[in-house]
C-alpha positions as CSV (number, residue, x, y, z in Angstrom):
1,X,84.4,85.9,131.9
2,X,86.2,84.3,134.9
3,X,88.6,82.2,132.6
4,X,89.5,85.7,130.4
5,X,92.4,87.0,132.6
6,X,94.2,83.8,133.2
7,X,94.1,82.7,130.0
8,X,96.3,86.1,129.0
9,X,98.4,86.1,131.2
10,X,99.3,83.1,130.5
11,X,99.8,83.9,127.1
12,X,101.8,87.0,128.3
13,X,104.2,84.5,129.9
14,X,104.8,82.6,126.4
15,X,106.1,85.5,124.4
16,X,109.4,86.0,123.7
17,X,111.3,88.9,126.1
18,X,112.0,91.4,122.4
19,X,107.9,91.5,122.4
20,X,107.6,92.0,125.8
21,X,110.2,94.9,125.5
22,X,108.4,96.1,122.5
23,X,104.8,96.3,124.2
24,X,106.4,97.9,127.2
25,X,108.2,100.6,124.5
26,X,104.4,101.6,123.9
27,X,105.6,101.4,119.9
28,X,102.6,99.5,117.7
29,X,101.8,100.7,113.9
30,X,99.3,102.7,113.9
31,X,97.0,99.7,112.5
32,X,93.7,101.7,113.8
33,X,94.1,104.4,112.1
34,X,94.7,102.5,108.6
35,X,91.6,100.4,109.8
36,X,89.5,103.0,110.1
37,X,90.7,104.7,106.6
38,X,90.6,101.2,105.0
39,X,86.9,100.8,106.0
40,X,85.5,103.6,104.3
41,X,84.2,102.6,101.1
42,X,82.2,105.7,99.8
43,X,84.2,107.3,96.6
44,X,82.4,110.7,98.1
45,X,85.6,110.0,100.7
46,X,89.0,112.1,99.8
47,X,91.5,109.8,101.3
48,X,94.7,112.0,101.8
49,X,96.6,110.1,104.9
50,X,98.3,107.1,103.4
51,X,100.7,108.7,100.8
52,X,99.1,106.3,98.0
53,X,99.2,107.2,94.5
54,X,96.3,109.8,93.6
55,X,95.4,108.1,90.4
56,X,96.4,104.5,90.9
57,X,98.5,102.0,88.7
58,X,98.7,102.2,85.2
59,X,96.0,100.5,83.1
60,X,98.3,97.9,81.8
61,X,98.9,96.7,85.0
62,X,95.8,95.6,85.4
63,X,95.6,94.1,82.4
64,X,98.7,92.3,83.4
65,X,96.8,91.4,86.8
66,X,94.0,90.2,84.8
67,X,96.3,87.9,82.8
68,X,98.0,86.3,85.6
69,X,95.1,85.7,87.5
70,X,94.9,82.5,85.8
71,X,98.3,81.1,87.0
72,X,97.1,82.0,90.9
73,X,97.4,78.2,91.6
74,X,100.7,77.8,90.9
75,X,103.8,78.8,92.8
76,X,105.5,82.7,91.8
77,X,109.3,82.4,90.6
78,X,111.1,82.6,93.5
79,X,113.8,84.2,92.1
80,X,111.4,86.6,90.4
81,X,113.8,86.8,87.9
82,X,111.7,89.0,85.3
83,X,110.7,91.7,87.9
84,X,114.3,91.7,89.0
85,X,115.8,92.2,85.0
86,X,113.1,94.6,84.7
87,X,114.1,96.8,87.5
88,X,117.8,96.3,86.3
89,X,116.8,97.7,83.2
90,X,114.6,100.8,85.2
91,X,117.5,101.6,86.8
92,X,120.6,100.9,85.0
93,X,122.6,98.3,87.6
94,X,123.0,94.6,87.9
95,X,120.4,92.0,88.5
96,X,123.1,90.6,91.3
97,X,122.6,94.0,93.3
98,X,118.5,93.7,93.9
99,X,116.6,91.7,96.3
100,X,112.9,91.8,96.1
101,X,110.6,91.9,98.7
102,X,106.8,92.0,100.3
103,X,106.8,95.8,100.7
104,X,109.8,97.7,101.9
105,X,108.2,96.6,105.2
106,X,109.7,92.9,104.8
107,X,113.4,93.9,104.0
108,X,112.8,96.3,107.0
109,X,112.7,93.4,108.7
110,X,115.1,91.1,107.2
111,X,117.8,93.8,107.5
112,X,117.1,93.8,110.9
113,X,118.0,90.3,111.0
114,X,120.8,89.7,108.9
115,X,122.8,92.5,110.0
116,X,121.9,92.6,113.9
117,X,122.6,90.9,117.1
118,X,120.7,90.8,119.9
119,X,120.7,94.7,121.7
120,X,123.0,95.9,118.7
121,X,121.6,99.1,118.0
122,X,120.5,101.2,115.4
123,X,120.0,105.2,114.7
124,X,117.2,105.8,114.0
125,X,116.8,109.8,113.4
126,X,113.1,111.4,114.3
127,X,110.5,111.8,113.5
128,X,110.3,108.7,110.6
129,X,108.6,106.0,109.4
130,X,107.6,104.1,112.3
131,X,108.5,100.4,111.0
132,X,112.3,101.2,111.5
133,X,112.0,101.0,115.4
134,X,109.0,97.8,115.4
135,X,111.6,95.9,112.9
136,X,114.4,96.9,115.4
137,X,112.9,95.9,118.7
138,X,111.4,92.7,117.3
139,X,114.6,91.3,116.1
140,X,115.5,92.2,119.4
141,X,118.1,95.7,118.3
142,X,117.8,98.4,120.7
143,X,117.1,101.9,118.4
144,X,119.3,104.7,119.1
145,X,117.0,107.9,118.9
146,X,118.3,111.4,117.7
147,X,115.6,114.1,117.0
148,X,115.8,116.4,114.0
149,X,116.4,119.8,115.0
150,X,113.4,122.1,113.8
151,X,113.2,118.7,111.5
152,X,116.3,119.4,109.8
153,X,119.4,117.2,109.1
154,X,122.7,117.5,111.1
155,X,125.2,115.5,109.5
156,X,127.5,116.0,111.8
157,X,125.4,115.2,114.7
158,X,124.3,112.3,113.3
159,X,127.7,110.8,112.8
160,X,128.9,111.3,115.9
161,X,125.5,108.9,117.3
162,X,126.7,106.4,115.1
163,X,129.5,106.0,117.0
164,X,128.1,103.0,119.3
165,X,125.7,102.2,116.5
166,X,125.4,98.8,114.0
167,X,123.3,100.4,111.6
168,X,121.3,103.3,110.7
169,X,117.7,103.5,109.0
170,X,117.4,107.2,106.9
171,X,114.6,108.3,104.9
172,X,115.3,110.0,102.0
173,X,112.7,111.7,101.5
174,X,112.0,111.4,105.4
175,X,108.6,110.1,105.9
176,X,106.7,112.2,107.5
177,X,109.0,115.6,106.9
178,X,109.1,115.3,103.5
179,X,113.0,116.6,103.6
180,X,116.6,114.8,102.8
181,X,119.5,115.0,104.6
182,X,122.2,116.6,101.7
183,X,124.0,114.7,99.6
184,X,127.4,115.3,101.4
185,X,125.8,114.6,104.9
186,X,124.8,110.8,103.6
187,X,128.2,110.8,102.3
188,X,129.2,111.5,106.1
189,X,127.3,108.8,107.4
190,X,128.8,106.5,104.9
191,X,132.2,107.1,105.6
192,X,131.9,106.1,109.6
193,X,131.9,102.5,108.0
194,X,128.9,101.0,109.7
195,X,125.8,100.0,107.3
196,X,123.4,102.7,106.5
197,X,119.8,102.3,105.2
198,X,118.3,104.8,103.0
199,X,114.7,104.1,102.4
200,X,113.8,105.7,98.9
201,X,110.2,105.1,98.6
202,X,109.7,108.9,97.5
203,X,112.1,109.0,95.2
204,X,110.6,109.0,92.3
205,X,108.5,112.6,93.2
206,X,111.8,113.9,94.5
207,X,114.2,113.0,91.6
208,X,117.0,112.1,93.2
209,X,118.7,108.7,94.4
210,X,122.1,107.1,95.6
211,X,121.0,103.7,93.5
212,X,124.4,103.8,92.1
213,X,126.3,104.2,94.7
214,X,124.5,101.5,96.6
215,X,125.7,99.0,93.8
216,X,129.3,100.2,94.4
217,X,129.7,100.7,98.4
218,X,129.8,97.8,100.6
219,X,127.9,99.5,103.4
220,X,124.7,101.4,102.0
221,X,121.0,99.7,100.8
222,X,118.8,101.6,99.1
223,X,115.1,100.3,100.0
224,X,112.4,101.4,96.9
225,X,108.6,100.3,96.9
226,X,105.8,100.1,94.6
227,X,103.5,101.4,96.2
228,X,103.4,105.3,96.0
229,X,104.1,106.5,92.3
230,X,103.4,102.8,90.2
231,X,100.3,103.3,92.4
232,X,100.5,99.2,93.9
233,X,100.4,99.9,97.8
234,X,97.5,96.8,97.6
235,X,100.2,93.9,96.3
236,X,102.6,94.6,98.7
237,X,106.3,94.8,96.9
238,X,109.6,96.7,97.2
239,X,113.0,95.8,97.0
240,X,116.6,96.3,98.1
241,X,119.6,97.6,96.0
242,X,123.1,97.3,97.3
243,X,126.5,94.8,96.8
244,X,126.1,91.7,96.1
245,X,127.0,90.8,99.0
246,X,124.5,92.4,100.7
247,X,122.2,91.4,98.8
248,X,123.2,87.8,99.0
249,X,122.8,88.1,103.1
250,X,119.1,89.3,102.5
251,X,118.2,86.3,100.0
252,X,119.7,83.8,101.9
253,X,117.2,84.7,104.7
254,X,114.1,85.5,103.0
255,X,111.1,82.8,102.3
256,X,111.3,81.4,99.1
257,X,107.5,82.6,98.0
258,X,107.7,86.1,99.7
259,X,106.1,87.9,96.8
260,X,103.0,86.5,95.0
261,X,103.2,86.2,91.0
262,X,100.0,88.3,91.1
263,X,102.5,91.0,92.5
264,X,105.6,89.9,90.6
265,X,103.3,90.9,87.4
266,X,101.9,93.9,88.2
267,X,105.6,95.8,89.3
268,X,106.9,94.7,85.6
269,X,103.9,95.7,83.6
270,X,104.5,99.1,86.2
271,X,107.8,99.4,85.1
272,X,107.6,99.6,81.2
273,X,105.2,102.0,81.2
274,X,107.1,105.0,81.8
275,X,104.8,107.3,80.4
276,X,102.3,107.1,83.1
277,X,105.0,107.2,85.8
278,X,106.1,110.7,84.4
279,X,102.0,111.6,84.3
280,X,101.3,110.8,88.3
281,X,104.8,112.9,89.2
282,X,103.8,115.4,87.3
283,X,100.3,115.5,88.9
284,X,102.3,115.3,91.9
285,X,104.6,117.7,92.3
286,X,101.8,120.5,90.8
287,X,99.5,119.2,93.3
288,X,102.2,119.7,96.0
289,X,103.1,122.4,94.8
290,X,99.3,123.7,95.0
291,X,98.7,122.5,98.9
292,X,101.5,124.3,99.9
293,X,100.6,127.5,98.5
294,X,97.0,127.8,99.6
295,X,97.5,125.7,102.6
296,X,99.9,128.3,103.4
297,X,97.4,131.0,102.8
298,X,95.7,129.6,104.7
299,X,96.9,129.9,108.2
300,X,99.2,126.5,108.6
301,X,102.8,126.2,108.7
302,X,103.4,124.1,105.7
303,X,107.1,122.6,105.6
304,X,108.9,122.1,102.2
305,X,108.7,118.5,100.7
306,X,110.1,116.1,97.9
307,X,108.2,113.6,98.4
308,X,104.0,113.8,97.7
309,X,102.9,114.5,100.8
310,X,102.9,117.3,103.1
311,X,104.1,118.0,106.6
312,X,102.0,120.7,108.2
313,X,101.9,122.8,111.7
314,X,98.3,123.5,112.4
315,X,99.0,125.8,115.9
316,X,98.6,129.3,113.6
317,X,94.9,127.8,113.3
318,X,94.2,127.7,116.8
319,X,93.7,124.1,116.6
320,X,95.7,120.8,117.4
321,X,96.1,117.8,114.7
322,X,93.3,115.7,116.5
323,X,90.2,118.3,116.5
324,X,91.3,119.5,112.7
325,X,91.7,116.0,111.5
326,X,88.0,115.1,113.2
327,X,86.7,118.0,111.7
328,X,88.1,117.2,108.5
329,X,86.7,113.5,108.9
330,X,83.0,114.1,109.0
331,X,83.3,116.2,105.9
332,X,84.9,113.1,104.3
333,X,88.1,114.3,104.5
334,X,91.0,112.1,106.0
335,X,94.9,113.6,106.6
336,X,97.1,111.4,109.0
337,X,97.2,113.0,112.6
338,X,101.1,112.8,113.9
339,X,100.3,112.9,117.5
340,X,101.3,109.2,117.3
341,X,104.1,110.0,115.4
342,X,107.6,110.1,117.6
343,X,109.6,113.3,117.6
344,X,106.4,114.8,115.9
345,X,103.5,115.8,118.0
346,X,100.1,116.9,118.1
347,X,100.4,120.0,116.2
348,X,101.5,118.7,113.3
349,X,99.3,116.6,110.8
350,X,100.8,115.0,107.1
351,X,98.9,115.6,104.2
352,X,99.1,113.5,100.7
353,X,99.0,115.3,98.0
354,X,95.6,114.0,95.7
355,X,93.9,114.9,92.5
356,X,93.8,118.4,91.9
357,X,90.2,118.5,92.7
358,X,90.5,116.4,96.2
359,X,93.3,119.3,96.9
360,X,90.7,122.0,96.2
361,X,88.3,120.8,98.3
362,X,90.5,120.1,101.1
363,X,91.8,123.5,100.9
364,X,88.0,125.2,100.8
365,X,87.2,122.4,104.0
366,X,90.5,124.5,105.8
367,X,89.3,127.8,104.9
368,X,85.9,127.0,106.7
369,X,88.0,125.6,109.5
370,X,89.7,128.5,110.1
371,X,86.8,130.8,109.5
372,X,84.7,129.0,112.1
373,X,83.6,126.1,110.6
């Protein structure tokens, strides 16, 4: 045990000064948590805390999966030059204009480092997805924090923080408010001239994009994953749309096999079956619709969403998000407790929206909740 402490802190005094300043920041992923959810096998489980699709990806995908799990031995295109035509055709633009990536997570990350220098910073508004800030500080940015109002977009205010800013990471929907800033606003933000990130992974439940005007501006990217409504959170792929220039900075930077074949597959055999991607928004939005009624009834303070989840204040239950998240827990319940969250707090918990019978019986588990238990 004697040889323990030494042998950290001398591994303390290898890493680079951006991780020391991001372990003093206190900012990690909340990799416990996800653990913990990820550990529980049981199907008796309702997992509502990880914003994954409620009834997974389309059969043909696996079939696709099954296919290509033949090929595993060789190399994926590195180009992934089908996924990138098919998403072309998905979404009307140029091949030229998409760069594909390991999750949204990994062009996070390489925005961060084709487009920053060290201490540049970026705004990032809060609360929000939390890899904005982790991809900032590691690349060694400096974020720029401005809190949401009573969660609500300022445009103005916004604009006027970019002001010493390089860049600027916006959900849209914001992960975990579930709200946009307007239309106009982003068009405010995009007019100060610096690059601004909006992060679409919700945007097929909320029906509205800026893809277009990604492929015509030279200073917005528009990030989209896979993995909440094709239902392929477990393959890890997203990608970037934006000028070709842009996009030519993230590919020149990227590793030449960052997304498996395996995943390369499965997001094109996603993409041609529309028919199943209009039957999990559909389940969507009338289970989000659903929670926010009766969770409402309920007692909590249920804030409007696009996306398919649900950002909820549990004070009118008497309760903070810990003890109603444990409570839900050992009824085999999970929701994601925001205490962690920045700029949210421990009264507010986010909820994903599920089948329609893991919403009812997370609704009945609330009831008893706030009748006692």
């Amino acid at each position: 045990m004697s040889n323990v402490r030494p042998k950290c802190q001398k591994v303390r005094g290898m890493l680079s000064r951006r991780v020391e300043e991001l372990s003093r920041s206190g900012m990690v992923y909340p990799l416990a948590d996800s653990a913990r959810e990820c550990d529980i096998e049981s199907k008796a489980v309702v997992k509502l805390s990880s914003n994954e699709s409620p009834l997974g990806p389309s059969p043909s995908v696996l079939r696709a999966i099954r296919r290509e799990a033949k090929y595993i031995g060789l190399y994926p295109d590195p180009r992934a030059g089908e996924l990138k035509r098919a998403i072309a055709d998905y979404l009307d633009i140029d091949v030229e204009c998409i760069a594909i990536g390991n999750g949204s997570d990994e062009l996070v990350d390489l925005i961060c480092k084709a487009f920053m220098d060290p201490n540049d910073r970026a705004l990032i508004p809060l609360p929000t997805f939390s890899m904005y800030e982790i991809a900032c500080r590691v690349n060694g940015g400096s974020p720029k924090f401005v809190e949401l109002p009573n969660f609500r977009w300022r445009a103005a205010e916004l604009s006027d923080a970019m002001s010493d800013a390089r860049l600027a990471f916006i959900g849209r929907p914001n992960n975990p408010t579930g709200n946009s800033i307007s239309l106009i606003g982003l068009r405010k933000l995009i007019a100060c001239g610096k690059l601004i990130v909006v992060d679409e992974a919700y945007a097929e439940f909320a029906g509205y994009s800026v893809v277009k005007e990604a492929t015509r501006r030279e200073n917005l990217l528009v990030l989209r994953t896979f993995s909440k409504a094709f239902g392929l959170a477990g393959v890890r792929i997203g990608y970037a749309i934006g000028s070709p220039e842009l996009v030519d900075a993230l590919e020149r930077i990227r590793a030449p096999f960052n997304v498996n074949r395996i995943a390369q597959s499965a997001a094109v055999a996603a993409l041609r079956d529309g028919r199943y991607l209009q039957k999990v928004v559909g389940v969507v939005r009338a289970g989000r619709d659903y929670l926010r009624r009766e969770l409402s009834k309920a007692g909590m303070l249920v804030l409007p969403s696009d996306a398919n989840f649900l950002m909820a204040d549990v004070r009118p239950l008497d309760t903070d998000a810990p003890r109603l998240c444990e409570f839900l827990a050992r009824r085999g319940i999970l929701i994601r407790d925001l205490s962690r969250f920045r700029g949210a707090g421990p009264s507010y918990v986010r909820i994903s929206v599920g089948t329609p019978r893991q919403n009812e019986r997370l609704v009945v588990a609330v009831r008893k909740f706030k009748g006692g238990g």
